[in-house]
C-alpha positions in Angstrom: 0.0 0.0 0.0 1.8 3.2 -1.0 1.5 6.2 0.9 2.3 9.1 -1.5 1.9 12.8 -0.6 0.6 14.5 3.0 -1.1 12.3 5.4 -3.4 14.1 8.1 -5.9 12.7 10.2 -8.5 12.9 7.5 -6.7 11.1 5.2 -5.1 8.6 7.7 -8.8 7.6 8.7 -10.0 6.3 5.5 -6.7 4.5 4.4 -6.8 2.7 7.6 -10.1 1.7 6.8 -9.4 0.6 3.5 -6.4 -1.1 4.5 -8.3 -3.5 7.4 -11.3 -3.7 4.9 -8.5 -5.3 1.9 -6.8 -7.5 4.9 -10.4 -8.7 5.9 -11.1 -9.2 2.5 -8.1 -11.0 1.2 -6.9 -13.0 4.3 -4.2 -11.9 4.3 -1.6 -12.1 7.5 0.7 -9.1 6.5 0.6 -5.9 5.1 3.4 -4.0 3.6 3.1 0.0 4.0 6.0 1.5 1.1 7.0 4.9 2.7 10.2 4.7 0.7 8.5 7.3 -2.2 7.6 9.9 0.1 8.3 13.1 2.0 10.3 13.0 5.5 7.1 14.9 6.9 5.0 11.6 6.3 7.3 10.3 9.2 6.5 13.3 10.3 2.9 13.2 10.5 2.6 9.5 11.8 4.1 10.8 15.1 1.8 13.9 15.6 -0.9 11.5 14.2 0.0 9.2 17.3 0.4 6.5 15.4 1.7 3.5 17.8 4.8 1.7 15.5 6.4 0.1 18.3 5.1 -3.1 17.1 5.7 -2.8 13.0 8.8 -4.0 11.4 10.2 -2.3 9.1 13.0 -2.7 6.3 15.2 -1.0 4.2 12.9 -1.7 0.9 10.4 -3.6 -0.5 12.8 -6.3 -1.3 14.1 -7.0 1.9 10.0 -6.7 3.5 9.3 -9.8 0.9 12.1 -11.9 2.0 11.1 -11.1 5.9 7.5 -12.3 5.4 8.7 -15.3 3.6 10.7 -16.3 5.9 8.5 -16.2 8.9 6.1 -18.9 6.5 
């Protein structure tokens, strides 16, 4: 799911509810959120957002999230 340009709170709301509704949908057990194409304020607005991350790995690039999630199967 790429995240490209600003993200406030009425923006956040919507993609988050998109993003459960296409996990729900599909099944599936991960998600991958590619923040590699945007601004350092997306980073930014996640904090002032409140946005809890502590439990979210993260990688260097999309590559190296693939090869995570495949490994954990």
């Amino acid at each position: 799911m790429p995240l490209i340009g600003p993200i406030d709170p009425g923006r956040a709301d919507p993609l988050t509810v998109r993003l459960l509704a296409e996990l729900s949908r599909t099944g599936a057990r991960h998600a991958i959120l590619d923040l590699t194409g945007v601004q350092p304020a997306t980073a930014q607005a996640l904090v002032e957002l409140g946005a809890d991350l502590s439990a979210i790995a993260t990688q260097r690039n999309m590559q190296q999230a693939l090869q995570q999630i495949v490994a954990r199967r």
